[in-house]
C-alpha positions as CSV (number, residue, x, y, z in Angstrom):
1,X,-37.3,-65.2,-43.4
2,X,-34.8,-66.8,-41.2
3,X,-32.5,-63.8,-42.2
4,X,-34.9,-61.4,-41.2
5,X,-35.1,-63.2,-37.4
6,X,-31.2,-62.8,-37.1
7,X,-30.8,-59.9,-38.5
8,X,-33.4,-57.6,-36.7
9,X,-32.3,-58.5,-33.2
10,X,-28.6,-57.6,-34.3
11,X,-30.1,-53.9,-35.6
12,X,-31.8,-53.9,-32.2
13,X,-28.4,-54.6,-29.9
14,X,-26.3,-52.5,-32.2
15,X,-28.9,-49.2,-31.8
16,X,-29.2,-50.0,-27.9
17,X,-25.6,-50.4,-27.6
18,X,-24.9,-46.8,-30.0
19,X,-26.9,-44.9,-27.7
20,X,-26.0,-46.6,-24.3
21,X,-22.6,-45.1,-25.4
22,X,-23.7,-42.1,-26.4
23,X,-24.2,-38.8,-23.5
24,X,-25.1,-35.4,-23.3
25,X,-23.1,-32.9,-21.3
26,X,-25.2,-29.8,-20.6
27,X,-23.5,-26.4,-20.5
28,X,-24.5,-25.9,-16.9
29,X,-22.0,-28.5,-16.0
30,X,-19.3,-31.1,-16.6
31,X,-18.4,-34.6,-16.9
32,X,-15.8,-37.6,-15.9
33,X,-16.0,-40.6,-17.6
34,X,-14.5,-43.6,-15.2
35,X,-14.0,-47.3,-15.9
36,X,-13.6,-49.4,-13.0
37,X,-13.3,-46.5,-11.1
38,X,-10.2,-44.8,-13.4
39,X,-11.0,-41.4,-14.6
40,X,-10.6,-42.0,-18.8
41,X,-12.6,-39.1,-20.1
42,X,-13.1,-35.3,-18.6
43,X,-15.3,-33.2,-20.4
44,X,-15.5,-29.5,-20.1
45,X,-17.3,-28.3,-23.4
46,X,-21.0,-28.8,-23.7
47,X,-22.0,-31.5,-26.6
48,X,-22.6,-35.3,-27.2
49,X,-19.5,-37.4,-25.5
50,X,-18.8,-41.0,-26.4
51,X,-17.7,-43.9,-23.8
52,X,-17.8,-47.6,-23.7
53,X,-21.1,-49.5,-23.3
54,X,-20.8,-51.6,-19.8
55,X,-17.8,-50.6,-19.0
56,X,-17.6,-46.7,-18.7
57,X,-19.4,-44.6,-15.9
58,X,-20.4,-40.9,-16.5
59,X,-20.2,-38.5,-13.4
60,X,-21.6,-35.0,-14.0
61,X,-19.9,-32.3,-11.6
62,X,-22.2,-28.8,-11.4
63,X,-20.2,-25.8,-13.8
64,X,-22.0,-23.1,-12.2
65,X,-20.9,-21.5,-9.2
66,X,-22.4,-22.9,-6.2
67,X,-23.1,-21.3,-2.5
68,X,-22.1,-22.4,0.9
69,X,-23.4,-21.0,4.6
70,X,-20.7,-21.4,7.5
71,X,-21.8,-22.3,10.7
72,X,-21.2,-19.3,13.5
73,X,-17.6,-19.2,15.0
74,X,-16.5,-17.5,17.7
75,X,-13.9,-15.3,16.9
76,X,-11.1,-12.8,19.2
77,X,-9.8,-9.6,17.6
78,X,-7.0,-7.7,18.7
79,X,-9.1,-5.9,21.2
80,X,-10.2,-9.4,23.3
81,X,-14.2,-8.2,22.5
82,X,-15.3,-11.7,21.2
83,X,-17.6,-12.0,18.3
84,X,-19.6,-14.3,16.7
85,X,-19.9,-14.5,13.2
86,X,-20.6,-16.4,9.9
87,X,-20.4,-16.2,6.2
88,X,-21.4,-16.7,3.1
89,X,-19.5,-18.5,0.5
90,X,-19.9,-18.8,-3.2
91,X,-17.9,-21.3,-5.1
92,X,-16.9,-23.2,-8.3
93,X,-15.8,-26.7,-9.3
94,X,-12.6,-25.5,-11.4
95,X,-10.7,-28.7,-12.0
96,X,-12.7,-31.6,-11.8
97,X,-9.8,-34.2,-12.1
98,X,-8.7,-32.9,-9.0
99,X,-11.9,-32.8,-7.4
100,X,-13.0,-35.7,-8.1
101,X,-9.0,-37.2,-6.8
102,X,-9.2,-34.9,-3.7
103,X,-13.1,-35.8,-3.0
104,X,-13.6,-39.2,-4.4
105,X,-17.8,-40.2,-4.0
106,X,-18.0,-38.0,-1.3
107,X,-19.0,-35.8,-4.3
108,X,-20.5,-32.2,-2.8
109,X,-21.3,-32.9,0.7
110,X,-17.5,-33.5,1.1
111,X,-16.8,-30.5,-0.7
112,X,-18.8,-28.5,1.5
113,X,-17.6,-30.5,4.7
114,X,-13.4,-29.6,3.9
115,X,-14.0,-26.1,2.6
116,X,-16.0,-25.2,5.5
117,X,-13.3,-26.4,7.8
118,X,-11.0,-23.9,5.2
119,X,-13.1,-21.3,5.8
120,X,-13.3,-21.7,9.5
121,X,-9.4,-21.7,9.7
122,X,-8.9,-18.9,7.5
123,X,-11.9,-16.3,9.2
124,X,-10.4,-16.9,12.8
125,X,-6.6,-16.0,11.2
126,X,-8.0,-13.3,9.6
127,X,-9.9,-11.9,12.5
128,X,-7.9,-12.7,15.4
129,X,-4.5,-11.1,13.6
130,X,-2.7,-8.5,14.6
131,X,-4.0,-5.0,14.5
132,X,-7.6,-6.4,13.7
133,X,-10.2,-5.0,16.1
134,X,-13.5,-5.2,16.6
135,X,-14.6,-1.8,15.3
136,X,-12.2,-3.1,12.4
137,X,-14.6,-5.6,11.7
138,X,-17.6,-3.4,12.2
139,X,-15.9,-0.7,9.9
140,X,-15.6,-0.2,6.1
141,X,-12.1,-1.8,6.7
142,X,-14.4,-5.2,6.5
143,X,-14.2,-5.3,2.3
144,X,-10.7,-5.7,2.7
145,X,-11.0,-8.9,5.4
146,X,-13.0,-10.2,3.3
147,X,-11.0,-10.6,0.5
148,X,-8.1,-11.3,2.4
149,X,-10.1,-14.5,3.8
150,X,-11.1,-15.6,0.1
151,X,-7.8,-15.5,-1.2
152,X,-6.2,-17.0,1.7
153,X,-9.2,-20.1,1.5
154,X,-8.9,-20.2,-2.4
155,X,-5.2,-20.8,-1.5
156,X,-6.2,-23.8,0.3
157,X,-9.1,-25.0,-1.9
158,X,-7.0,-24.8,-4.7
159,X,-6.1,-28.6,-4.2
160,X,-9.6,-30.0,-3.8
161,X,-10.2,-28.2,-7.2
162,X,-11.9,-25.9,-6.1
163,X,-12.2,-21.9,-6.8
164,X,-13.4,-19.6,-4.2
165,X,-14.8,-16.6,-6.0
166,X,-16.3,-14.5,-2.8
167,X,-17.0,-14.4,1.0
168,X,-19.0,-12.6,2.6
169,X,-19.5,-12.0,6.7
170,X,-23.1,-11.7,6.8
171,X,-24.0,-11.3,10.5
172,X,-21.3,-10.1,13.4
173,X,-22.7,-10.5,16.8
174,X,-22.1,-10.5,20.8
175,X,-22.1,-13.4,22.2
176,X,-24.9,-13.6,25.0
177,X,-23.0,-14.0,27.8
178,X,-20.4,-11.6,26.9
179,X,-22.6,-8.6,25.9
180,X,-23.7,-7.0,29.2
181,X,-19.9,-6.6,29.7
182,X,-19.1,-5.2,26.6
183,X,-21.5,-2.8,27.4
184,X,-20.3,-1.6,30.0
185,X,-17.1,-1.2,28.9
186,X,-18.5,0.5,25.6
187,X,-20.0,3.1,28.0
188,X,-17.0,3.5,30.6
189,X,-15.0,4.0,27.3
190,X,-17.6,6.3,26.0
191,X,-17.1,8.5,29.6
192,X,-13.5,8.7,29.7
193,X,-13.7,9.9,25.9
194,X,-16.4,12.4,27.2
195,X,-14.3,13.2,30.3
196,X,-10.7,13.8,28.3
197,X,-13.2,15.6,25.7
198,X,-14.4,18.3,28.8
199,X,-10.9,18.7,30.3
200,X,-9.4,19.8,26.9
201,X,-12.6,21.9,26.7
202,X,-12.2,23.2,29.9
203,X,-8.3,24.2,29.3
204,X,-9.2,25.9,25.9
205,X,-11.9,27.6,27.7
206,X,-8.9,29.1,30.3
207,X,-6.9,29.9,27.8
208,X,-9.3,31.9,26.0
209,X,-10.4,33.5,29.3
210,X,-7.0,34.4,30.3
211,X,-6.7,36.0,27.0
212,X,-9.8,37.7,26.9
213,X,-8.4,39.0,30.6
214,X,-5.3,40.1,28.7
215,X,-6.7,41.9,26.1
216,X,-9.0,43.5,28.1
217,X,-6.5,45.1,30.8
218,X,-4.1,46.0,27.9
219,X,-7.2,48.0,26.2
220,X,-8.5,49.4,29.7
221,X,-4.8,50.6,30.4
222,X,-4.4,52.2,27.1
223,X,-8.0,54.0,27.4
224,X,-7.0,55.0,31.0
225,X,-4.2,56.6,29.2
226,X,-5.9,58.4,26.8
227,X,-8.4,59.6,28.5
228,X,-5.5,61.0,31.1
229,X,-4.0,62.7,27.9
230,X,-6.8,64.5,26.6
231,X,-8.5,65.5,30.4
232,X,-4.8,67.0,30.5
233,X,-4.8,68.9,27.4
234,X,-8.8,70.0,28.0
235,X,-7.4,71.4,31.3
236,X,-4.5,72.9,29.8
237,X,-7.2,74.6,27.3
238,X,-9.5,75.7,29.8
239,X,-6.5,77.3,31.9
240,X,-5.5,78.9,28.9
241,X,-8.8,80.2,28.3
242,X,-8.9,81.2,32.0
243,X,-6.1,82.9,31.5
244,X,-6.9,85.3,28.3
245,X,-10.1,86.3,29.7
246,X,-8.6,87.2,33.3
247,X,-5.9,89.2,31.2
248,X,-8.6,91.0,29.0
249,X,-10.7,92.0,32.1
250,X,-9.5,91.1,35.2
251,X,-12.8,92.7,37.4
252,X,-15.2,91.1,35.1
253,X,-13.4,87.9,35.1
254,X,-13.6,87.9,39.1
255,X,-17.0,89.1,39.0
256,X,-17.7,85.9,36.4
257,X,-16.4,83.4,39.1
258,X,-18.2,85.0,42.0
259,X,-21.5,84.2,40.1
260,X,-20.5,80.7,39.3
261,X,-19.6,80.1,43.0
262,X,-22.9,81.6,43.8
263,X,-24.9,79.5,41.8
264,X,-22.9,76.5,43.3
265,X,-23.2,77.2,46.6
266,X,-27.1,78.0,46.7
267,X,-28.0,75.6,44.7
268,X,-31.0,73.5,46.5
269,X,-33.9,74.2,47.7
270,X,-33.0,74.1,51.3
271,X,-29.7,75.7,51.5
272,X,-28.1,77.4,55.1
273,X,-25.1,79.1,55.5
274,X,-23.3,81.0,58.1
275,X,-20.8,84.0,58.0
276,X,-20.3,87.6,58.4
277,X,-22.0,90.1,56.3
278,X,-18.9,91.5,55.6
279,X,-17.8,88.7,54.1
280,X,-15.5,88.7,50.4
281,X,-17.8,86.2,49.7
282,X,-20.3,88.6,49.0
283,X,-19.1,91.2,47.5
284,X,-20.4,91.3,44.6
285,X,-23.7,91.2,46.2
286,X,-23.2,95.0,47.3
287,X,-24.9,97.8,45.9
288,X,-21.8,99.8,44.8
289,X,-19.8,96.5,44.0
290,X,-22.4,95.7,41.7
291,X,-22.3,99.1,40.1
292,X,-19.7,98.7,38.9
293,X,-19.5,95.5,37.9
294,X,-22.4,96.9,35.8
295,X,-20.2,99.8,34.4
296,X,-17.5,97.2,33.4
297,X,-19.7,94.9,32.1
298,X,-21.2,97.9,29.7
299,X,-17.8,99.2,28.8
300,X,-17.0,95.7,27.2
């Protein structure tokens, strides 16, 4: 009976003091094991871990990747428009040795204190380098200042154990003060664009005009031209026309152009003219004339 009495409070300790040494590591994270504040265990792997009753401590560090919101810097590009703008982080614990050597309790608010100073550094580089404007930032060109800022910040977070695995500008703004002037500027950029944009217009416009002015005096000149050649050779065929009926018959021919000068020269209906009666005008107008302009007329 005695036995018993010793024996059960030894079973008691000995299961207490099994599973006071024994812990659980969850996949989701990962675990140092410290004794009097020495790091003596790190353990990645998800399982059951072992450590000394009393004497060991068990820290668990999150193995999943955790987030991070900058607060809003102020930031200068190339083109002196100031900006404000902040990000979004996401990040993991990769070493925990070294996080926990870099950190010590501060544990995650530390984490998020340092890399947030990182990240501040690294987006006003970035953004205020060479060659970086605004429109840069506002452009598709962003992607790549992005990742130049997360590998330029996983650099640096590389000895607090950290892994920076993406960053992401979320909101780029004017600041307050600064945006009725940027305005203004926007637009008196906007109207020299527009005014360089009508003064090539303008020039291509005389160009075409003077052109146009070209073509149109070398096609004039040329029509003049021909139109001077064939009037030439249409009077050259009526002359030679002229000519073979005068030498066929030469009274019928003048009596011809008599009645075509008659008919020109009465035409109206309110027609005067003065001369002598015995004028060759009217010849043909006589009784015998006429005769025998008939008498020609019926020989043909």
């Amino acid at each position: 009976m005695r036995a018993t009495n010793y024996i059960l409070p030894v079973i008691v300790i000995g299961v207490a003091a099994l599973l006071s040494s024994i812990f659980i590591v969850d996949e989701r994270e990962k675990v140092l094991v410290l004794r009097f504040g020495q790091i003596k265990q790190s353990v990645t792997e998800p399982g059951l871990g072992f450590k000394v009753p009393l004497l060991d401590e068990v820290y668990s560090f999150e193995d999943r990747i955790l987030s991070l919101e900058t607060p809003v810097i102020e930031v200068t590009p190339a083109d002196d428009r100031r900006l404000e703008v902040d990000a979004f982080v996401l990040y993991r614990i990769s070493n925990i040795v070294q996080y926990r050597q870099a950190l010590g309790a501060g544990g995650e608010r530390e984490a998020e204190i340092q890399l947030s100073d990182i990240l501040d550094g690294q987006i006003r580089a970035v953004l205020g380098s060479e060659g970086v404007t605004s429109n840069t930032i506002l452009s598709p060109e962003r992607a790549g200042l992005m990742e130049r800022i997360r590998l330029l910040a996983d650099a640096r977070a590389t000895a607090l154990g950290l892994d920076v695995v993406d960053v992401r500008l979320r909101q780029t703004n004017l600041p307050e003060q600064n945006f009725d002037a940027t305005l203004r500027r926007m637009i008196a950029e906007r109207e020299r664009e527009a005014t360089d944009e009508r003064a090539r217009g303008s020039e291509a416009a005389l160009r075409v005009t003077a052109l146009a002015d070209r073509n149109y005096e070398t096609i004039l000149s040329e029509a003049r031209r021909d139109a001077a050649i064939i009037e030439g050779e249409a009077d050259a065929e009526r002359n030679r026309i002229f000519a073979e009926a005068y030498s066929r018959d030469q009274e019928f021919f003048e009596f011809y152009r008599s009645l075509a000068a008659y008919e020109e020269a009465l035409k109206g209906t309110n027609s005067t003219m003065v001369m002598s009666p015995d004028s060759d005008f009217f010849n043909y107008l006589k009784s015998d004339t006429g005769a025998r302009a008939d008498a020609a007329s019926d020989g043909n």
